[in-house]
DOMISE-426002 format. One record per residue (C-alpha): chain; x, y, z; residue number from 1; residue in three letters. Coordinates in nm, 4 decimals. Layout:
N
+-----+----------+----------+----------+-----+------+
| mol |     east |    north |       up | seq | type |
+-----+----------+----------+----------+-----+------+
|   A |        X |        Y |        Z | NUM |  ALA |
...
+-----+----------+----------+----------+-----+------+
REM end
This chain:
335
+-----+----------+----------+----------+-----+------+
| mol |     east |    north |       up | seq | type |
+-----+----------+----------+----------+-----+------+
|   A |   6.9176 |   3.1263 |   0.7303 |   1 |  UNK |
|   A |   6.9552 |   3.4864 |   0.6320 |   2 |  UNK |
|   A |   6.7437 |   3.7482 |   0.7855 |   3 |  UNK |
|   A |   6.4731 |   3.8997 |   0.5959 |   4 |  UNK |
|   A |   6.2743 |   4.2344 |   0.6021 |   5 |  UNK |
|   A |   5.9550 |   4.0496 |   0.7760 |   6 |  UNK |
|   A |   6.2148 |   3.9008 |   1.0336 |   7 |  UNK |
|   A |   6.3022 |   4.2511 |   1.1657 |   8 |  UNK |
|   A |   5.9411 |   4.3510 |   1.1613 |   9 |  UNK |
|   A |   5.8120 |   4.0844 |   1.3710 |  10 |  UNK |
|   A |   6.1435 |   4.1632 |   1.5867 |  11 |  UNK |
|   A |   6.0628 |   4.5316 |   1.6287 |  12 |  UNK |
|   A |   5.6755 |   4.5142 |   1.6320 |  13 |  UNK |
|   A |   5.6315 |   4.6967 |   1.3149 |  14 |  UNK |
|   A |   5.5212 |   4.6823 |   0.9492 |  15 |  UNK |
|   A |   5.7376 |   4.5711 |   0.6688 |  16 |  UNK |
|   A |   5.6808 |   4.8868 |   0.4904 |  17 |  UNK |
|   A |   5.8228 |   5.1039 |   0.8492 |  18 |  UNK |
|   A |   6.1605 |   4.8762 |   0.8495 |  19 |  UNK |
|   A |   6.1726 |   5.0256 |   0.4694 |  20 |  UNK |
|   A |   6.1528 |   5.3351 |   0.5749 |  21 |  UNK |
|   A |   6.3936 |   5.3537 |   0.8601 |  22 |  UNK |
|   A |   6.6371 |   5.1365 |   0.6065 |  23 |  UNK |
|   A |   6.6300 |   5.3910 |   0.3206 |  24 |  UNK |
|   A |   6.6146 |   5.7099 |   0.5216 |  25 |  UNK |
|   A |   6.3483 |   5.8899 |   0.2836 |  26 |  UNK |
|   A |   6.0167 |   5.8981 |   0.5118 |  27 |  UNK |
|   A |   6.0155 |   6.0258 |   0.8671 |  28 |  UNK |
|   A |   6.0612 |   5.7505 |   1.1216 |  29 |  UNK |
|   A |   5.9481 |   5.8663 |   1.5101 |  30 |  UNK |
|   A |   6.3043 |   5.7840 |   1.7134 |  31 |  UNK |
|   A |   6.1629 |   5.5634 |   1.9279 |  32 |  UNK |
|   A |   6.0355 |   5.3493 |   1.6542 |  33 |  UNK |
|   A |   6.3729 |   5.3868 |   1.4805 |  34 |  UNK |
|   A |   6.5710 |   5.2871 |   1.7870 |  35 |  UNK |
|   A |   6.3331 |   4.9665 |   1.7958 |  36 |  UNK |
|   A |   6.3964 |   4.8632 |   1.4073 |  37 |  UNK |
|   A |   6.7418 |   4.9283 |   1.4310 |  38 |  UNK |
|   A |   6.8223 |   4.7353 |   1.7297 |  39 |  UNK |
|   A |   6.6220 |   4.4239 |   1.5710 |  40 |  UNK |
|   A |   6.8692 |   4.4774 |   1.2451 |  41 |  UNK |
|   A |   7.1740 |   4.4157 |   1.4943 |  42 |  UNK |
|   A |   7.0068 |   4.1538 |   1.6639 |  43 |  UNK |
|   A |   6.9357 |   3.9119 |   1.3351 |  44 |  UNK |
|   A |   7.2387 |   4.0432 |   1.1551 |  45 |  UNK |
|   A |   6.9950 |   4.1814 |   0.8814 |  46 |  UNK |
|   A |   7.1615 |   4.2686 |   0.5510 |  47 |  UNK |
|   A |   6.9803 |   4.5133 |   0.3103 |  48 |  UNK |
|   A |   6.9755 |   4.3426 |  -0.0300 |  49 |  UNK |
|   A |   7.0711 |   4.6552 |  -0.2000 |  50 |  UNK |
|   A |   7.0453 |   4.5421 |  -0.5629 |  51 |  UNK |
|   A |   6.6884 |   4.3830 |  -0.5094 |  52 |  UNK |
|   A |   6.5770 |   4.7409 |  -0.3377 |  53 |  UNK |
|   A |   6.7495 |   4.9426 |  -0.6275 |  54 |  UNK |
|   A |   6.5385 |   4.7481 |  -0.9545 |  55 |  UNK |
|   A |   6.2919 |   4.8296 |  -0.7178 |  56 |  UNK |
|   A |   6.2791 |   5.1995 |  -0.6852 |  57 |  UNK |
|   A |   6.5441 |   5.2686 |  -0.9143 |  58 |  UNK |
|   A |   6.8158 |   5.4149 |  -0.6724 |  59 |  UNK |
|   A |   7.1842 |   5.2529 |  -0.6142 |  60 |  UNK |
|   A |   7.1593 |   5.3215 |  -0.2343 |  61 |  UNK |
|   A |   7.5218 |   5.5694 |  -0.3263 |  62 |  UNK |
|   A |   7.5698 |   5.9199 |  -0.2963 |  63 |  UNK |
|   A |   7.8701 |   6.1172 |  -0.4264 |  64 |  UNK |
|   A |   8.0339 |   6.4218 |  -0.2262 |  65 |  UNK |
|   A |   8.2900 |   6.6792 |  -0.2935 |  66 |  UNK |
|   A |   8.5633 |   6.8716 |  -0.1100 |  67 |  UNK |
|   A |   8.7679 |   7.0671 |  -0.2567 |  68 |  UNK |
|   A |   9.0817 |   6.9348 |  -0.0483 |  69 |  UNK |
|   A |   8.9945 |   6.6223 |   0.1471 |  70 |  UNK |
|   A |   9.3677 |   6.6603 |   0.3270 |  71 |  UNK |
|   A |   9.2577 |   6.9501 |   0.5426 |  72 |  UNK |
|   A |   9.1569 |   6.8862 |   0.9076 |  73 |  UNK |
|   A |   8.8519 |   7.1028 |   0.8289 |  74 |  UNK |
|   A |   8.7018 |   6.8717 |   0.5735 |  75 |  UNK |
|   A |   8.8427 |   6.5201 |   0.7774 |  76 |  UNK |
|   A |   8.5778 |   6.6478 |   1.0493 |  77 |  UNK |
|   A |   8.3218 |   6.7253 |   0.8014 |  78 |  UNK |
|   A |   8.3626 |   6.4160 |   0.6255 |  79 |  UNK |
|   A |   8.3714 |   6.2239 |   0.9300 |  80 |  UNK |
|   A |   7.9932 |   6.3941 |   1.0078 |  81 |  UNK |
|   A |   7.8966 |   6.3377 |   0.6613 |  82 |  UNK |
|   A |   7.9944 |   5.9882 |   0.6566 |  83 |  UNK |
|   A |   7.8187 |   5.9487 |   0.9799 |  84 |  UNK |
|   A |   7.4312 |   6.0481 |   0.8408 |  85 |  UNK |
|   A |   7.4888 |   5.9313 |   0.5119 |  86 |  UNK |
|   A |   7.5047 |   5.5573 |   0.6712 |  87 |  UNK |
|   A |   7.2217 |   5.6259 |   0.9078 |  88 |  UNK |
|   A |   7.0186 |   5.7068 |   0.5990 |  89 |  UNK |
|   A |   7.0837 |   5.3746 |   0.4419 |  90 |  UNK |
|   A |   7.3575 |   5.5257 |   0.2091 |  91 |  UNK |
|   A |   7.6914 |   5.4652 |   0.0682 |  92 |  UNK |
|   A |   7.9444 |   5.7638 |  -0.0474 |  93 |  UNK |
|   A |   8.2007 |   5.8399 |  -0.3118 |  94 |  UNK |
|   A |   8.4203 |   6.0560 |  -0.2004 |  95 |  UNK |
|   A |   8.5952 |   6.2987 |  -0.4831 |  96 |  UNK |
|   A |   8.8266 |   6.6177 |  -0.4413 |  97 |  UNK |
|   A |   8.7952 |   6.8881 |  -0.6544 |  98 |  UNK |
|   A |   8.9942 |   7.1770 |  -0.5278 |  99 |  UNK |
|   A |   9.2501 |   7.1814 |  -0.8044 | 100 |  UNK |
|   A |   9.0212 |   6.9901 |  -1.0966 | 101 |  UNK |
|   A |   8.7137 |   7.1449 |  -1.0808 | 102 |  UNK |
|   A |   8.6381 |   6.9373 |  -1.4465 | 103 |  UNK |
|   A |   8.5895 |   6.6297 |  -1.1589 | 104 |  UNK |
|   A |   8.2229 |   6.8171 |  -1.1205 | 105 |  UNK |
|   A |   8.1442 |   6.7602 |  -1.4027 | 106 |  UNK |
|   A |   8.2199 |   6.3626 |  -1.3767 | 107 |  UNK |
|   A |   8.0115 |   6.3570 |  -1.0873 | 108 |  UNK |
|   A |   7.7028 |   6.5014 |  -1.2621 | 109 |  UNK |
|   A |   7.7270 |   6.2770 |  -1.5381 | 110 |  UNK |
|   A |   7.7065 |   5.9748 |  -1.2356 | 111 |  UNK |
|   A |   7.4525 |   6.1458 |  -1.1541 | 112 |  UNK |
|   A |   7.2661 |   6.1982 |  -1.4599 | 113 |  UNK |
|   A |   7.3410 |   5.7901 |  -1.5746 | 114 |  UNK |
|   A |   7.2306 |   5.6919 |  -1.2001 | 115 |  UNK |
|   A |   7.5533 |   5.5295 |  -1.0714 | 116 |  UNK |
|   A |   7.4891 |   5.7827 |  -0.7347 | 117 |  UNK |
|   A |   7.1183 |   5.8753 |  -0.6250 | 118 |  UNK |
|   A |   7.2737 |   6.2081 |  -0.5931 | 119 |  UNK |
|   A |   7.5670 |   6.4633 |  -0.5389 | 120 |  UNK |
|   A |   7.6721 |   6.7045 |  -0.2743 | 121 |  UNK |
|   A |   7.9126 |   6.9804 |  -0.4273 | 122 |  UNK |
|   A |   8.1717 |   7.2374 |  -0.2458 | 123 |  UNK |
|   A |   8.2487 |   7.4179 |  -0.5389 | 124 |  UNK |
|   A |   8.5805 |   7.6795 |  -0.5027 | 125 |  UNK |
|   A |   8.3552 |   7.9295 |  -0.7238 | 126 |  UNK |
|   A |   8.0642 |   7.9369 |  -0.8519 | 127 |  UNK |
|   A |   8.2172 |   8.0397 |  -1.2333 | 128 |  UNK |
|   A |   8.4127 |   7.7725 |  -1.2495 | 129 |  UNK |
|   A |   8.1355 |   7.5204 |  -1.1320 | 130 |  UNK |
|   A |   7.9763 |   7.2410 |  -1.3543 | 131 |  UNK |
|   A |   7.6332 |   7.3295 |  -1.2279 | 132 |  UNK |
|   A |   7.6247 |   7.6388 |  -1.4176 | 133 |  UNK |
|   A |   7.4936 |   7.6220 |  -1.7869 | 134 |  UNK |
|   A |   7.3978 |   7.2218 |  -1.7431 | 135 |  UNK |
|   A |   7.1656 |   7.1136 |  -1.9185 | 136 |  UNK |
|   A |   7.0144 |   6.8610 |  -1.6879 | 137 |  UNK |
|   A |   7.0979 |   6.8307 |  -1.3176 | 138 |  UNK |
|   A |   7.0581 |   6.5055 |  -1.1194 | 139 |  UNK |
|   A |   6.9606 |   6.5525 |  -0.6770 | 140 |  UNK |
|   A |   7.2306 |   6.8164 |  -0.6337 | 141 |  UNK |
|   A |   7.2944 |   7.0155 |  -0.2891 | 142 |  UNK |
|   A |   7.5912 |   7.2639 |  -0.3143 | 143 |  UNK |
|   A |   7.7328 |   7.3544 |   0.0296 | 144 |  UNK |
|   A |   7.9824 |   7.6487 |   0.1143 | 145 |  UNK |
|   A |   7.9840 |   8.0591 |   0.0146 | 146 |  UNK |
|   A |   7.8780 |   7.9866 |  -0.3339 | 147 |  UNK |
|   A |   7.6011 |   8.1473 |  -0.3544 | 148 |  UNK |
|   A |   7.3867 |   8.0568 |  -0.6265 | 149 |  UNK |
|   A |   7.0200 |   7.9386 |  -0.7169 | 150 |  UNK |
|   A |   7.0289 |   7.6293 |  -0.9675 | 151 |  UNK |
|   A |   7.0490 |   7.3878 |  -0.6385 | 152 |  UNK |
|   A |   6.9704 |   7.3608 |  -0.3215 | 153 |  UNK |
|   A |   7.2265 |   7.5323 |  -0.0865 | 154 |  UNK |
|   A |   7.3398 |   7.4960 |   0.2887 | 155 |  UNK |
|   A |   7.6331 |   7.6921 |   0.4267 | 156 |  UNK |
|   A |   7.7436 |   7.9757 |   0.7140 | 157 |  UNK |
|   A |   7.6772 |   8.3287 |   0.6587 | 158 |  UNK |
|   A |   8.0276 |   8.3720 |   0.6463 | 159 |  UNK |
|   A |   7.9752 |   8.7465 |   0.5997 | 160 |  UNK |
|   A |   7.8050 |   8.7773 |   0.9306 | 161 |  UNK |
|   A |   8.0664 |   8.5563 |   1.0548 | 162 |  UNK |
|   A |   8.3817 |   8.7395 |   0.9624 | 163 |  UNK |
|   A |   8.2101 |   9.0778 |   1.0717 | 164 |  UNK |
|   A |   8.0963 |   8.9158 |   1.4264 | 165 |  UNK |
|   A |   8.4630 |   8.7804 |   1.4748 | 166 |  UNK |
|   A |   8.5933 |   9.1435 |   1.3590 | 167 |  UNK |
|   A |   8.3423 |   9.3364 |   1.5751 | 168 |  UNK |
|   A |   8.4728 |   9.0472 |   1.8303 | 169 |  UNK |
|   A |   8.8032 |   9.1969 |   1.8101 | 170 |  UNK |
|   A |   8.7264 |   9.5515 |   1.8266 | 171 |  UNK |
|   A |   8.5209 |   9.5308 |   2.0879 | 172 |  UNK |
|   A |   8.8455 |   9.4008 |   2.2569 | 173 |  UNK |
|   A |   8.9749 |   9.7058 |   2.1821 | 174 |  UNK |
|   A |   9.1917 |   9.6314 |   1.8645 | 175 |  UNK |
|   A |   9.2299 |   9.8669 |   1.5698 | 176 |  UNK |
|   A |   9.4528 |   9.7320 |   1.3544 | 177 |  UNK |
|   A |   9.3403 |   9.3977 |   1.2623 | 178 |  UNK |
|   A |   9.5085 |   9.1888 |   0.9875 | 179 |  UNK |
|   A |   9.3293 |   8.9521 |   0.7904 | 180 |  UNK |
|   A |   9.5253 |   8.6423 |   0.6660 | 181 |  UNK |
|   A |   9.3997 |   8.4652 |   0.3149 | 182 |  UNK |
|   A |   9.2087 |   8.7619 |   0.1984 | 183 |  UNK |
|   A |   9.0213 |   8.7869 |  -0.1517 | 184 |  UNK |
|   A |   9.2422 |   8.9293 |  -0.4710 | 185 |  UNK |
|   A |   9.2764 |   8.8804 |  -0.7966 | 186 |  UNK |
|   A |   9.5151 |   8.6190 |  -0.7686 | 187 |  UNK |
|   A |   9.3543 |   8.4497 |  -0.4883 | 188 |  UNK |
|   A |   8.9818 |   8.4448 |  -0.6017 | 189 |  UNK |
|   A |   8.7354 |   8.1760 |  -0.4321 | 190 |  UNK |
|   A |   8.4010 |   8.2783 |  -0.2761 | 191 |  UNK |
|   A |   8.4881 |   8.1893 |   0.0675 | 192 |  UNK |
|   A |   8.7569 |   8.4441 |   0.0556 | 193 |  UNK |
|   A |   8.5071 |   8.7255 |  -0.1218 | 194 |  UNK |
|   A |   8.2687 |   8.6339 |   0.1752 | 195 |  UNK |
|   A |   8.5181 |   8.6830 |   0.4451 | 196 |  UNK |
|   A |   8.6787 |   8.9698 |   0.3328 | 197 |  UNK |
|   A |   8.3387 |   9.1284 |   0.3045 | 198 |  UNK |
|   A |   8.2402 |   9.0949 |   0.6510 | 199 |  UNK |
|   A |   8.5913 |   9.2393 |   0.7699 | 200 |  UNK |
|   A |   8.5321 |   9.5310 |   0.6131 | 201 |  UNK |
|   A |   8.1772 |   9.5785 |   0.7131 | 202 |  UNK |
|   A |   8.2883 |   9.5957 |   1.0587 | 203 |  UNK |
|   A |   8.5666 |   9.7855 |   1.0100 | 204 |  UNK |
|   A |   8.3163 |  10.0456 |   0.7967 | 205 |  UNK |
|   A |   8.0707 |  10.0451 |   1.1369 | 206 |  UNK |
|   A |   8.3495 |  10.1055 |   1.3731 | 207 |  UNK |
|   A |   8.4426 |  10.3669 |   1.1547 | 208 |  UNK |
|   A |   8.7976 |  10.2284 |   1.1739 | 209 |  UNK |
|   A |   8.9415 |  10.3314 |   0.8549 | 210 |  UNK |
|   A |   9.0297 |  10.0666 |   0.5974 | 211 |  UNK |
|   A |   9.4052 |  10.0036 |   0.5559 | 212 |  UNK |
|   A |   9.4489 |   9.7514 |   0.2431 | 213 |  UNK |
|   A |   9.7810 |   9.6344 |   0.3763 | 214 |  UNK |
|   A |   9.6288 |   9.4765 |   0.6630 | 215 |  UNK |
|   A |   9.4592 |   9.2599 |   0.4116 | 216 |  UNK |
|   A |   9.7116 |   8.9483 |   0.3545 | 217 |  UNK |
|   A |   9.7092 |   8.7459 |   0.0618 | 218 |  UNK |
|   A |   9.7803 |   8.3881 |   0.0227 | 219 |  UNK |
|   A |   9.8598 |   8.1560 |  -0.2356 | 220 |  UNK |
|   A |   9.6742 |   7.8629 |  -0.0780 | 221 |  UNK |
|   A |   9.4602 |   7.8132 |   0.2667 | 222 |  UNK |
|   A |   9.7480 |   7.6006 |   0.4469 | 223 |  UNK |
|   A |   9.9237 |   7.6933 |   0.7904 | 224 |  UNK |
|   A |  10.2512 |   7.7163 |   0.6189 | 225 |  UNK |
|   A |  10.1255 |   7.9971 |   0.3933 | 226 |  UNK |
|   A |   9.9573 |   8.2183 |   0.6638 | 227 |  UNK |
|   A |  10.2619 |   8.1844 |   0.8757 | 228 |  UNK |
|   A |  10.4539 |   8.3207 |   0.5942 | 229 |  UNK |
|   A |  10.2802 |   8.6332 |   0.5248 | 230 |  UNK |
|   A |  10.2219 |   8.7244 |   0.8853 | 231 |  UNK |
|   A |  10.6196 |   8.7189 |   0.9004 | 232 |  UNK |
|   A |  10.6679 |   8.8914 |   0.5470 | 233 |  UNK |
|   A |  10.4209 |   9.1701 |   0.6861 | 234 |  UNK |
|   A |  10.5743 |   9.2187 |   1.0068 | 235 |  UNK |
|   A |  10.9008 |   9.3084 |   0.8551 | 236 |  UNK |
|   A |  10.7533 |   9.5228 |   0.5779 | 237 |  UNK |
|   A |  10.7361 |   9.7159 |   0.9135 | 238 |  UNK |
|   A |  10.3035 |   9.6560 |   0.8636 | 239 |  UNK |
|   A |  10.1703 |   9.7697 |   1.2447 | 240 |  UNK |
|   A |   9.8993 |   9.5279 |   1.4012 | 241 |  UNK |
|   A |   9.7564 |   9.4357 |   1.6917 | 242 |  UNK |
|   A |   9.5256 |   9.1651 |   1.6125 | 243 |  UNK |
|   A |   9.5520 |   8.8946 |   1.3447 | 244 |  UNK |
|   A |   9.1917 |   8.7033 |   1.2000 | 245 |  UNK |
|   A |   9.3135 |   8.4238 |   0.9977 | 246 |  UNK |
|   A |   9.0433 |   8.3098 |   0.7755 | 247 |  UNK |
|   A |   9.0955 |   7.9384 |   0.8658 | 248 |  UNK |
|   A |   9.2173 |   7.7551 |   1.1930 | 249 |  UNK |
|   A |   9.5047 |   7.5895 |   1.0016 | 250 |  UNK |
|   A |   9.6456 |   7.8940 |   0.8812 | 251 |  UNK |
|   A |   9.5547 |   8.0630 |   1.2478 | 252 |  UNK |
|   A |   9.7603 |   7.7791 |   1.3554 | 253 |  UNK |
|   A |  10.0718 |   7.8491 |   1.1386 | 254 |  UNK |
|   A |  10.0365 |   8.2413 |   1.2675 | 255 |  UNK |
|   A |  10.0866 |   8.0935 |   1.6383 | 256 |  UNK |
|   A |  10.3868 |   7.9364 |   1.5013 | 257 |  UNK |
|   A |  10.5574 |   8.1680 |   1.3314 | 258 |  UNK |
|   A |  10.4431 |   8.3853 |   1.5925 | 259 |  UNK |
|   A |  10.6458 |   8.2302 |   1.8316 | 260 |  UNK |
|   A |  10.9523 |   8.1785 |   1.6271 | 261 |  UNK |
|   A |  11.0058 |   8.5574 |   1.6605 | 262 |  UNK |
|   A |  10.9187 |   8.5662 |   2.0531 | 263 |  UNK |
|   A |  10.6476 |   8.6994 |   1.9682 | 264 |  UNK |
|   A |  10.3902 |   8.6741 |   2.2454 | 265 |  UNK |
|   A |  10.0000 |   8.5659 |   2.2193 | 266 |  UNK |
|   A |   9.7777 |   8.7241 |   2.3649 | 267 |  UNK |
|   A |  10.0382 |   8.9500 |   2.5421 | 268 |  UNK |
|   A |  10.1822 |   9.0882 |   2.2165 | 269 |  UNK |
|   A |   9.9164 |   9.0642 |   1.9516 | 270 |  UNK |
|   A |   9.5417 |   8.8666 |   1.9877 | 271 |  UNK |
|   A |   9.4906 |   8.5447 |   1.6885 | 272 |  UNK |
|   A |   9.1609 |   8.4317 |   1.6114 | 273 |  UNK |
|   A |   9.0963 |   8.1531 |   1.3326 | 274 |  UNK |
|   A |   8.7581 |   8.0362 |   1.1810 | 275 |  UNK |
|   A |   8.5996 |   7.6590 |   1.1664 | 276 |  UNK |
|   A |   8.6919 |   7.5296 |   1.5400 | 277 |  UNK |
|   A |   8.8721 |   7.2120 |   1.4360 | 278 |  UNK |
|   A |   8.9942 |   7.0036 |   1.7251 | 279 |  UNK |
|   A |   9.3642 |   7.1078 |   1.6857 | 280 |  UNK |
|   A |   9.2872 |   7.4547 |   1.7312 | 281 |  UNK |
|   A |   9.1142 |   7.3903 |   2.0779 | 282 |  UNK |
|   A |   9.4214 |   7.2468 |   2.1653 | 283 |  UNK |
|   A |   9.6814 |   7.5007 |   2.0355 | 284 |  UNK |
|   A |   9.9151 |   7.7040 |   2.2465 | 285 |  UNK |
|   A |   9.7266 |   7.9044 |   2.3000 | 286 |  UNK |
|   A |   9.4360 |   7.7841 |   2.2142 | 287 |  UNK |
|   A |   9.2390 |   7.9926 |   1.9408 | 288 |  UNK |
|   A |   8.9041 |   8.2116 |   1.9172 | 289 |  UNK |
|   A |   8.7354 |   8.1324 |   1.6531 | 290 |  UNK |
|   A |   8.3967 |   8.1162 |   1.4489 | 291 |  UNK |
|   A |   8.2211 |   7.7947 |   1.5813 | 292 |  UNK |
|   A |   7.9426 |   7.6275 |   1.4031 | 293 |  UNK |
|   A |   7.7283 |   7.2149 |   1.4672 | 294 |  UNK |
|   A |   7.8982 |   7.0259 |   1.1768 | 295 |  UNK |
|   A |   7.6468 |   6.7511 |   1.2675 | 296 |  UNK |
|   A |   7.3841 |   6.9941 |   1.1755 | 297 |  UNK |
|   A |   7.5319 |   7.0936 |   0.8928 | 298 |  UNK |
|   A |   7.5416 |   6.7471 |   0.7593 | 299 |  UNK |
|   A |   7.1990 |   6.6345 |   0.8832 | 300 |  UNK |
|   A |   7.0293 |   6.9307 |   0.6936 | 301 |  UNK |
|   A |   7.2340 |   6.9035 |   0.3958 | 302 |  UNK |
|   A |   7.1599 |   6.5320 |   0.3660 | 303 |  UNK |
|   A |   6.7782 |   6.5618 |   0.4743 | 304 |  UNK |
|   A |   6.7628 |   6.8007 |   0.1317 | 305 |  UNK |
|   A |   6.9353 |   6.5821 |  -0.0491 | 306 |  UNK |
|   A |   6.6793 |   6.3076 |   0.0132 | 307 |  UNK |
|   A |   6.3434 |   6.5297 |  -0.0079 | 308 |  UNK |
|   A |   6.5329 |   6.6310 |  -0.3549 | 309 |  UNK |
|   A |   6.5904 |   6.2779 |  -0.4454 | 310 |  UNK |
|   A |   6.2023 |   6.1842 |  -0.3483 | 311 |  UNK |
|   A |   6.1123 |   6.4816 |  -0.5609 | 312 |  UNK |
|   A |   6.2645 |   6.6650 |  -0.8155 | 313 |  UNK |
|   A |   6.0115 |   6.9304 |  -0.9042 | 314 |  UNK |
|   A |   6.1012 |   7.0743 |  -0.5550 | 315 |  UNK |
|   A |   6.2127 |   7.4532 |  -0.6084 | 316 |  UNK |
|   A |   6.5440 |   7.5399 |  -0.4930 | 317 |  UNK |
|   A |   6.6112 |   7.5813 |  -0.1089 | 318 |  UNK |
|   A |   6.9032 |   7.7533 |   0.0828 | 319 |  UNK |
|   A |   6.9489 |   7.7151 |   0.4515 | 320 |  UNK |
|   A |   7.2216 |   7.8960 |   0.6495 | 321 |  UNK |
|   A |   7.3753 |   7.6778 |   0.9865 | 322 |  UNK |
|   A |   7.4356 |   7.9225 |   1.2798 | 323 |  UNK |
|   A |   7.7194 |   8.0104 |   1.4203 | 324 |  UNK |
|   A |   7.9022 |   8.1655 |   1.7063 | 325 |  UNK |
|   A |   8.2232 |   8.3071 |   1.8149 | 326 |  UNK |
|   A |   8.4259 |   8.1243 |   2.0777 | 327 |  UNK |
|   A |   8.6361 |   8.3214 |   2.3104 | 328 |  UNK |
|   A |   8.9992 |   8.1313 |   2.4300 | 329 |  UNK |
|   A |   9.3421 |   8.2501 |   2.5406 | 330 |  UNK |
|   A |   9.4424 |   8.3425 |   2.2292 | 331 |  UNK |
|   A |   9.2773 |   8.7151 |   2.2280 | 332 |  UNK |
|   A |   9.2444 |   8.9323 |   2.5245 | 333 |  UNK |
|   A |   9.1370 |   9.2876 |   2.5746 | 334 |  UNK |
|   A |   9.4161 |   9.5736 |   2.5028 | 335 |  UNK |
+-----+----------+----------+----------+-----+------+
REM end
């Protein structure tokens, strides 16, 4: 016979109403108790009848989230965090991309708004091209990343701090000409760039290190290919550096390659730092400083919004920033 919702209270010595809670992931469950419901639910095999619970309280037990390019090793790990939580809360996701069709927003807010998800959590590329601005209605939304805006709730890094901490990093090491690879332009316009680029220049601007457009490299996309490229394209424009901050891992990653195509030495020759501290980049020859963050915590808090907002809609708009830190490794050292 099929294990029911009183069968895992009697298990775990609690109330109906607590296995509920722990089950949907709404109310604040004390770990303990959680530990005790949970391990009852393994022990009877006890399978939430999700349609039953959704006539109930009117929720599909799904959530939808966003990236906007689900192949890069930075969103795999935060996916694989995401995915993580979301279960523990009782949900399902949809999983969309949204890097290159930004009109797939606006297909997740209309889920949203006919309640096929419970809610959505949104990377946009920029906030102008985002379906959250000028909507008339919004279902549960949480944006995450540099957009900075304050229709939704919002969780991301202070990625100006971050790029000027990793720059003051660097000149602290006693580098002066420091290249930045995937820099904000015209033609390359998202607000993670505008962020990054910012805090490079702020710490340039408080060294009082004069600032040399040039060493700001462009890219046409955020891949390791790319930011090999235009390290190599730089170097021989006859461009003098020292120090190279690539704004992601991946393309800190193609730098070490192409790098080392030329015999081009790191540290020895010039220092490489990336940002994100994915896995590969621990593991890289050498392997990379770079801006550090808890992508567990960035999920948990994202997610724990995303439920109060679900639970109550007349909630005013939050924004919480994760902390981060720089990570020293062999591929910077002092000149």
């Amino acid at each position: 016979m099929r294990a029911t919702v009183r069968d895992v209270a009697a298990r775990a010595g609690v109330s109906p109403k607590t296995v509920s809670n722990v089950i949907n992931g709404v109310v604040f469950v004390r770990p303990e108790t959680r530990e005790r419901v949970e391990a009852a639910v393994a022990e009877l095999q006890y399978v939430p009848n999700l349609s039953a619970r959704g006539l109930r309280n009117g929720r599909t037990g799904a959530i939808a989230l966003a990236f906007p390019d689900v192949a890069m090793e930075y969103s795999a790990e935060m996916l694989d965090q995401f995915v993580e939580v979301a279960h523990e809360k009782g949900w399902n996701i949809q999983l969309e991309q949204t890097g290159k069709r930004p009109e797939r927003e606006r297909e997740l807010l209309s889920r949203g708004r006919e309640h096929l998800v419970d809610g959505l959590v949104l990377n946009p590329v920029r906030l102008e091209s985002s379906a959250i601005v000028g909507a008339d209605e919004l279902p549960p939304v949480v944006v995450i990343g540099e957009v900075e805006q304050d229709l939704v709730d919002h969780v991301s890094l202070d990625s100006v701090a971050a790029a000027r901490d990793m720059t003051q990093h660097l000149i602290a090491l006693g580098h002066r000409r420091i290249a930045v690879v995937g820099a904000h332009a015209p033609e390359f316009d998202t607000a993670t760039a505008r962020a990054r680029t910012i805090g490079y220049r702020q710490a340039l601007a408080e060294a009082g290190i004069p600032h040399d457009p040039r060493l700001e490299l462009v890219v046409d996309d955020w891949v390791a290919g790319a930011g090999g490229r235009v390290v190599l394209e730089a170097l021989d424009s006859g461009l003098e550096m020292d120090a190279i901050f690539a704004f992601t891992d991946s393309m800190a990653e193609g730098v070490l390659s192409a790098l080392s195509s030329r015999g081009i030495l790191v540290p020895n020759d010039l220092s490489v730092t990336g940002f994100d501290d994915v896995a590969s980049g621990r593991y890289a020859s050498p392997p990379l400083t770079t801006v550090s963050f808890d992508k567990r915590e960035f999920a948990e808090v994202t997610l724990t919004l995303l439920s109060e907002r679900i639970a109550d809609r007349g909630l005013p708009p939050r924004g919480v920033h994760i902390a981060h830190e720089i990570v020293s490794r062999s591929s910077t050292r002092a000149r």
